[in-house]
N, C-alpha and C positions, 0 to 999 in steps of 0.2 A: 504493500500500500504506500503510497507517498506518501512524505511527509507531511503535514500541514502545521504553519506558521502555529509559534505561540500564542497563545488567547490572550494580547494585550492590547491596548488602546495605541493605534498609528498617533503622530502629534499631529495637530493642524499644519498645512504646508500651504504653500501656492509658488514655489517651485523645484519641479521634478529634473533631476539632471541622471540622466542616464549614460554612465562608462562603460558602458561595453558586456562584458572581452570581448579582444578579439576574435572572428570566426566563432561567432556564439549567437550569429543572427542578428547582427547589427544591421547590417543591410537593409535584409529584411522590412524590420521594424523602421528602417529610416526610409525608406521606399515607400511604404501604406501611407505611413504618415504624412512624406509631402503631398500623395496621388491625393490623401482625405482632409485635404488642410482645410476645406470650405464645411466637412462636416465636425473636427474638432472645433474650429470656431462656434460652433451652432451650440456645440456641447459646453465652451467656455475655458480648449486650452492653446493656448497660444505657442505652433511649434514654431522656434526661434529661428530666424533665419529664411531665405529666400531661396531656396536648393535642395537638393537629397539630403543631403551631407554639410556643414560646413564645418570644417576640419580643420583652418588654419588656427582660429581662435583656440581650439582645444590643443594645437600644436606650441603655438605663440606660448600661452600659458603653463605648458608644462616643461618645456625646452626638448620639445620633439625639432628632427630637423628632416628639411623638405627630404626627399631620399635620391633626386636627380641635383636637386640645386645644392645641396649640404648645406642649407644655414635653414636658423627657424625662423619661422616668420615674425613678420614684425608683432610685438606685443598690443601696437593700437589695433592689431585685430579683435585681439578678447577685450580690447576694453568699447569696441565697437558691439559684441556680445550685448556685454552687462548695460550699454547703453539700453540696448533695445528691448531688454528682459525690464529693467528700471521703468520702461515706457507702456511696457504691457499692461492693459486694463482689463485681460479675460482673468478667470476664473485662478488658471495652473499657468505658469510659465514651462514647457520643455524643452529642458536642451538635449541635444544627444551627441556622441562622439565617443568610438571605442580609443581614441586617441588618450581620454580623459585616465583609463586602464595606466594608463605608460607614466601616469604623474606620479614622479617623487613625493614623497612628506611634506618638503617647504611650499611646493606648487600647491599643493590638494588643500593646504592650509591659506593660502593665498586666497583661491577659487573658493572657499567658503567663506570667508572673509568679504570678501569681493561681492557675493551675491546675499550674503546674509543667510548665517547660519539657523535662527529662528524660525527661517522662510524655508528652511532646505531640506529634499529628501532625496538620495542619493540610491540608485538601481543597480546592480550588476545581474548581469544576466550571465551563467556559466553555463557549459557542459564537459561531460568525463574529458581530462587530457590524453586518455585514448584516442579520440573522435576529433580533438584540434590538432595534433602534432602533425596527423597526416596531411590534415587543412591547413596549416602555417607550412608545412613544406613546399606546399603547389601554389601559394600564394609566392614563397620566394621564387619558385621557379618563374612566375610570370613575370619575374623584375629579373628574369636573366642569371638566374641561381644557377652552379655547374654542381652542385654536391650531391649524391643519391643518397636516399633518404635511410639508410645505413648508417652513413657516416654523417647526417646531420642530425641524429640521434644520438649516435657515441659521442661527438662533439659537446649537446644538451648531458648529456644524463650521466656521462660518466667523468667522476671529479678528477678521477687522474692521466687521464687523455690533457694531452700535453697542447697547450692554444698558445701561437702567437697576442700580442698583445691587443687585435684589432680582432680576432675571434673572441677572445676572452671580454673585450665589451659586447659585440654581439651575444656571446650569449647571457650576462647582465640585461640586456635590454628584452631579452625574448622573455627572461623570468620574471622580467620586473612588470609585462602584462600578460605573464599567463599561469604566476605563482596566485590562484584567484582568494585563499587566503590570507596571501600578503596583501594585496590590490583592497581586500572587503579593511583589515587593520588600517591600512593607511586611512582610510574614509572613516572608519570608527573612532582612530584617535580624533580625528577633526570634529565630527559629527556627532558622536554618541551613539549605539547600537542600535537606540529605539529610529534612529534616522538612516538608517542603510537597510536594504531588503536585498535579497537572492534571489534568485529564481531559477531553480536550475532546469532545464532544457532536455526533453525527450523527445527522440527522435521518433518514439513509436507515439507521439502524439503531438503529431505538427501544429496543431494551433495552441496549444499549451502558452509560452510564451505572451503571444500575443493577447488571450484572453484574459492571462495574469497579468502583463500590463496593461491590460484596458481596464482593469479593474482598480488596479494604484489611480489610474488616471480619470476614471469616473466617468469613461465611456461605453458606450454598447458597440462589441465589438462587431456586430450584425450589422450596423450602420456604417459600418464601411467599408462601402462596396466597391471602389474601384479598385483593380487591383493592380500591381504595378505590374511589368516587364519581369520575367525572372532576371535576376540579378546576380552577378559574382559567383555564378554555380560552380560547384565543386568540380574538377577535371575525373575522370576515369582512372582507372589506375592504367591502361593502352596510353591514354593520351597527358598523361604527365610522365610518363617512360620519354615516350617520343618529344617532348618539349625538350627534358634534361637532354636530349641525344643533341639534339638542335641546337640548346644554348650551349652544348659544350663542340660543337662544330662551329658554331657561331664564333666564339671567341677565337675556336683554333685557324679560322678563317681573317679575322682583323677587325672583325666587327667591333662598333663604338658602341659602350655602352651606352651613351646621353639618346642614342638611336633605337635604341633596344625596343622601347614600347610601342614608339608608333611603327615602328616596321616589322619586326619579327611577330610578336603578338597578334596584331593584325593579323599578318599570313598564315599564322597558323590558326590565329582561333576561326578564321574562315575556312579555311581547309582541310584542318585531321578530321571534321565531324564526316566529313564522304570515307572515311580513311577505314572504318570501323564502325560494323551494324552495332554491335552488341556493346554498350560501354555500362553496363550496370555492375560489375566486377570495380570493388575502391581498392585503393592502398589500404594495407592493414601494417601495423606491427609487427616489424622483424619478428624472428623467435627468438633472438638470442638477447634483444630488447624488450622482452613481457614483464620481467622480471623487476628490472628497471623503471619502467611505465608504473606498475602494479605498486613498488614503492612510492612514488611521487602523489600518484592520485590519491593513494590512504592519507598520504602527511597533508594533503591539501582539503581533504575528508572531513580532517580532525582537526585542523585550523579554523574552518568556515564554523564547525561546531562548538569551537570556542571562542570564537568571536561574537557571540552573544547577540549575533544579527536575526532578525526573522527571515526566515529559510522558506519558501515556496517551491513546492515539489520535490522529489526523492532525491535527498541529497545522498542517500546509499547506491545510486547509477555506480557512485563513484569505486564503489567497492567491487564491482560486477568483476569475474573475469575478464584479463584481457583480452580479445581472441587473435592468434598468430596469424601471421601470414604465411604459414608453411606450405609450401605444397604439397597435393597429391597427386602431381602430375608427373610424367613420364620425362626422364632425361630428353627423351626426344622430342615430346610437345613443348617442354620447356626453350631449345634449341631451337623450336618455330615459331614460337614466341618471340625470341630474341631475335628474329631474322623478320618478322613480321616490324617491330617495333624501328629496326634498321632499315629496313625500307621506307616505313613511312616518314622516319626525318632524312633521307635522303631526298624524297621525294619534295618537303618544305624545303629543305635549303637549294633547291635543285628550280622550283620557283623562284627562289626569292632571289639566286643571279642571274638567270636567265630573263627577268623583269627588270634587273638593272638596281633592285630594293636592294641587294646586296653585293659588294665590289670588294672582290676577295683580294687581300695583300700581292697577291702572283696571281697572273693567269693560271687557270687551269685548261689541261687536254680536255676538250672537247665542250668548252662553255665559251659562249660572248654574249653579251646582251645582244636582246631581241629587241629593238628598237620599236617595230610594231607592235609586237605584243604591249611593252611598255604603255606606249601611248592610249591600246584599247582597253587598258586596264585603268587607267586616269580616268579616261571617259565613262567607263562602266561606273567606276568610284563617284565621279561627279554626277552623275545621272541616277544612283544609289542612294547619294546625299540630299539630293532634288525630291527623290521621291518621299525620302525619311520628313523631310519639313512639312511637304506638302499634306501624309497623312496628319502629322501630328498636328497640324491648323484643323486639319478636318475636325480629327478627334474633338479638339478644343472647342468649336464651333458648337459640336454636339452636345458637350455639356453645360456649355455655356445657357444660365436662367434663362429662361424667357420671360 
């Protein structure tokens, strides 16, 4: 049975600030809410900001730094925030940002400060570190990650795995948003226990989440109906094989990182989905990592449990087995496996210079840009782009009151 919250009186609030974690459905949740922004108004809460997302001010505030540009954004961002939360006349003010996860003690204390702690009730939303580590893997990959998810777990989990000095803050920064007992303390020393709530995340009961914060927030979550775009989906475990294959051709080729996003991601994320029917098989846990895993989410278990926070939904997920990724497959299916996954980033990098998207350090035998193709691929892009505006005015139109 899940757990269900202590039986205690929430304090009066009127503004809800939601940290995250990362990979815990933040998306999600930040998606519904901008598509429903006309019907939380109706209900009286006011979501901060002008976008899905605005991420600089939670960035600015914490001394998160941009991840192409390396510096953090300016701080008149968040104070652009609180300006506009200060100005709010509904009901609830919400902010939202899994960035808000990644704030230090002096920041989180700043941020309450700043918005007024009397006023303040602070969300985290988790799920098992089993179910993110896969999800923060394939997230790095999309930013051009070479490492297999092997070695970016030995990296995470084991203390005596030896890190240069620029891995060893890397992995400081991954713990310090996805340690979510640490993440709930920082918020409680500022806030007080009775001001932070949980919510941990099942996957066998996808509206979970969203029900349980429609209810911190005093909305019927039946009334909002539009729904967004899927969003930020999880890759396969075929199609984050074949990303790593790519990014580590990629680089081995000359590729700029500052390029990375808008041209490799691109081509791929348009592409590998013709590459492979079946992508319902995820990344699972090493076997020689369950062990490792299975420790972390107990300590994290039994942290959230002493932290004196109210806890919504089974915060025992976390105890669950892990389950391996072992196979039971044959030397030789395995073998076509690997040979299936080599072809298909053969096939994206094999795109991406024959389009000209990619100009390898040396020629290669038997590649030159195709100059036409190039050009019927801009135009395709541009008439893509044309078409994308053009629904979404439609859309717009159609919802728009009469």
């Amino acid at each position: 049975m899940p757990e269900q919250p202590a039986p205690r009186a929430v304090p009066p609030f009127d503004r809800i600030i939601h940290i995250g974690a990362p990979k815990c459905g933040s998306t999600t949740l930040q998606a519904l809410w901008h598509a429903n922004r006309a019907e939380l108004e109706r209900a009286g809460v006011h979501y901060v900001g002008n976008r899905t997302h605005w991420a600089a001010p939670a960035k600015a505030v914490s001394g998160v730094k941009q991840r192409i540009a390396d510096v953090v954004p300016p701080i008149s961002n968040w104070e652009a925030l609180t300006k506009e939360v200060g100005a709010t006349t509904e009901r609830l003010a919400l902010i939202s940002s899994e960035w808000y996860a990644s704030a230090p003690a002096e920041p989180v204390q700043r941020i309450v400060r700043d918005l007024g702690r009397d006023r303040m009730h602070a969300v985290l939303v988790v799920r098992p570190i089993a179910k993110t580590l896969p999800s923060a893997w394939q997230q790095r990959l999309k930013f051009g990650y070479r490492s297999s998810f092997s070695h970016f777990l030995e990296r995470l989990l084991d203390d005596e795995y030896p890190l240069g000095h620029a891995a060893h803050e890397l992995k400081a920064r991954f713990w310090l948003k996805h340690r979510y007992d640490e993440i709930a303390m920082r918020w409680v020393d500022a806030l007080g226990p009775d001001r932070v709530t949980v919510i941990v995340a099942d996957e066998r009961n996808r509206p979970f989440v969203v029900d349980s914060f429609s209810s911190i927030l005093g909305v019927d979550p039946a009334k909002m109906t539009i729904l967004p775009p899927k969003t930020n989906p999880s890759l396969s475990k075929f199609e984050a094989e074949v990303l790593l294959k790519v990014n580590q051709r990629y680089a081995e080729l000359g590729g700029r990182q500052i390029d990375y996003k808008k041209l490799v991601w691109r081509t791929f994320d348009g592409f590998v989905n013709h590459l492979q029917e079946t992508t319902s098989e995820r990344t699972e846990i090493p076997e020689e990592s369950v062990k490792d895993v299975e420790r972390m989410s107990l300590q994290i278990e039994n942290g959230l449990r002493e932290s004196g926070v109210r806890i919504i939904g089974n915060l025992g997920l976390f105890s669950d087995p892990v389950s391996s990724g072992k196979s039971a497959t044959s030397a030789a299916e395995l073998e076509q496996q690997a040979e299936r996954v080599q072809s298909a980033a053969n096939m994206v990098i094999a795109t991406m210079i024959t389009s000209g998207i990619l100009q390898p350090k040396e020629p290669m035998p038997g590649f030159s840009i195709n100059l036409m193709l190039f050009r019927y691929q801009i135009v395709a892009l541009l008439r893509r782009g044309i078409y994308t505006i053009q629904m979404a005015r439609k859309k717009a139109r159609k919802q728009k009151p009469r």
